[in-house]
Every structure is written in structure tokens, then in C-alpha cells.
N, C-alpha and C positions, 0 to 999 in steps of 0.2 A: 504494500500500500504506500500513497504519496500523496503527500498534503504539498501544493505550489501556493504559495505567497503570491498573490495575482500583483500585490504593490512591488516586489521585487523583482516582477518581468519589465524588460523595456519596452515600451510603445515602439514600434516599425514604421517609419511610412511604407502605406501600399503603393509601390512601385509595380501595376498595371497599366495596358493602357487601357486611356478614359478615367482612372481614379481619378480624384481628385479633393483632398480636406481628409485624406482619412488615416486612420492609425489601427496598428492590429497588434495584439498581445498574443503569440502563439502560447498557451497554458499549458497543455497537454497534446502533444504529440509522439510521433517514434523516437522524438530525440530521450524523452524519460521513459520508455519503451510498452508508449501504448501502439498494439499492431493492429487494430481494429480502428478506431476513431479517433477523430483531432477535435481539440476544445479549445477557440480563439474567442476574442474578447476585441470587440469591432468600438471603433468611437469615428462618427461621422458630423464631421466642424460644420457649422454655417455653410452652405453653401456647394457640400461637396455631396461626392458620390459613388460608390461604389462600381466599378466596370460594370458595363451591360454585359454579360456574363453566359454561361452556359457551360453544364458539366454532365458525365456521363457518371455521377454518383448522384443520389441522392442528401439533402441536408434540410436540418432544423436549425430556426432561429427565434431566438427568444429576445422581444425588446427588454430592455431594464430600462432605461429612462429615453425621454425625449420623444418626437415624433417627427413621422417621415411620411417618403412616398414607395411604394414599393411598385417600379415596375414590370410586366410581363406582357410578353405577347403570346394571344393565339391566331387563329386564319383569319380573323379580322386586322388584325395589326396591333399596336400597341394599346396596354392598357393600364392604368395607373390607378391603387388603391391606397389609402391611408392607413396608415400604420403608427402605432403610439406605445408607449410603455403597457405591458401584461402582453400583449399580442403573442401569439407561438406560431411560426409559423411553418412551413412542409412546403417543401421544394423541391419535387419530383424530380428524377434523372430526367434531365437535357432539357430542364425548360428553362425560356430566359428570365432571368431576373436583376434586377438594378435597386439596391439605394438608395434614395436621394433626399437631403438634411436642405430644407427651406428654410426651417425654422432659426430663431437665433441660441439658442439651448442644443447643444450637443443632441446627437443620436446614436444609442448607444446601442449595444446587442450582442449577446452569445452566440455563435455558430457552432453548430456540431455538424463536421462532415466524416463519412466514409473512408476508412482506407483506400485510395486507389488500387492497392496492391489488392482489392476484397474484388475490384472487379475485371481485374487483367485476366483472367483464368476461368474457365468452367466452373462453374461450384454448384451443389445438387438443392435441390428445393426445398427442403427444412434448414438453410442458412438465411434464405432471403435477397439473394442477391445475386443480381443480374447477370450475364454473360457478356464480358464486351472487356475490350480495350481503352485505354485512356491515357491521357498524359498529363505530368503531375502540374495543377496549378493552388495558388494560392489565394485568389481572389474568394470572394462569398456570394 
């Protein structure tokens, strides 16, 4: 077992492109050897926004303070909902999603994503998880 001091992680800037305002605390990854999930700690400044995005894992996000715009598209085109502190939200494999901190109050949020290494491989149907290739990014 392992207890991470989230004040003792450095803030990162997210160096993607299209980021913009944003800082990410990687908490728990394979670096302190979890092989299954990563636990980041997102904070989105006035103004900024997380890459318009797309992954071939699945993630949860949890807001803790602040509010936003969360965007996604389907066959319509783009779509934009609001998003605030308690929200949980489910991020299906490969759909797009963005970010985006209007407000003047930080926007803050948990992300829990997949090991990539969970979907490189075959894996049989009481895991949960898909079949497919990927490659590693760090975006949310």
C-alpha cells in the first residue's frame, strides 16, 4: 500500500497540442507501480483548456471545484455541456472530449484513466477490456 502527499507532487504544464492554462499532478501511476490505472489531478486556469482529445481507453472524471464546459462531439458535430464541482463523469473509449475553464475560479478535477498496456493485447471478457492498440498519451 501507498499513501502520495498530492501537496508534495509538482504541478506539470500540459504540454499538448491545443492545451492551454492547464497543470496536471500525475499521483499515481506505473512510476509507484500501479499496472492497471493512473490517478492525475487536473487544475484548468481562467481561460484555458484541455486538448480536444481522443483515446482508445476508457476514463472517469471527477470535478472537485470550479466549473466548466465539457466538450464532445457526435454525427451532429460539436456539443458543449456544463460541468461544475460533484459532477462524475464517463468517457467512453475514442470519444472526443475537451475542457474548457471560462470561468475566473480554477477548474479542477480527478482523472482516472486505463493502462494503455490493458488495451495493447487481447484480453478475454470477465476483464473488461477492449481489444485494440494504442499509443501512450497524457492528455485527459
Amino acid at each position: 500500500m501507498l499513501i502520495i502527499k498530492s501537496g508534495a507532487i509538482s504541478a506539470e504544464d500540459l504540454h499538448k497540442k491545443d492545451a492551454r492554462n492547464v497543470t496536471v499532478k500525475y499521483l499515481i501511476d506505473e512510476r509507484q507501480g500501479a499496472n492497471r490505472f493512473s490517478l492525475r489531478l487536473y487544475t484548468v486556469g481562467k481561460g484555458g483548456q484541455t486538448p480536444l482529445d481522443r483515446h482508445e481507453y476508457e476514463h472517469q472524471v471527477y470535478i472537485l471545484s470550479g466549473e466548466g464546459i465539457l466538450r464532445t462531439n457526435n454525427d451532429t458535430g460539436a456539443i458543449k455541456q456544463a460541468v461544475r464541482a460533484g459532477d462524475a463523469i464517463f468517457i467512453p473509449t475514442n470519444a472526443v472530449h475537451q475542457f474548457i475553464n471560462e470561468a475566473d475560479q480554477p477548474l479542477i478535477f480527478l482523472c482516472v484513466k486505463g493502462n494503455p498496456q490493458l488495451y495493447s493485447h487481447a484480453v478475454d471478457e470477465k476483464t473488461l477490456n477492449p481489444k485494440a492498440t494504442l499509443e501512450e498519451t497524457h492528455g485527459c
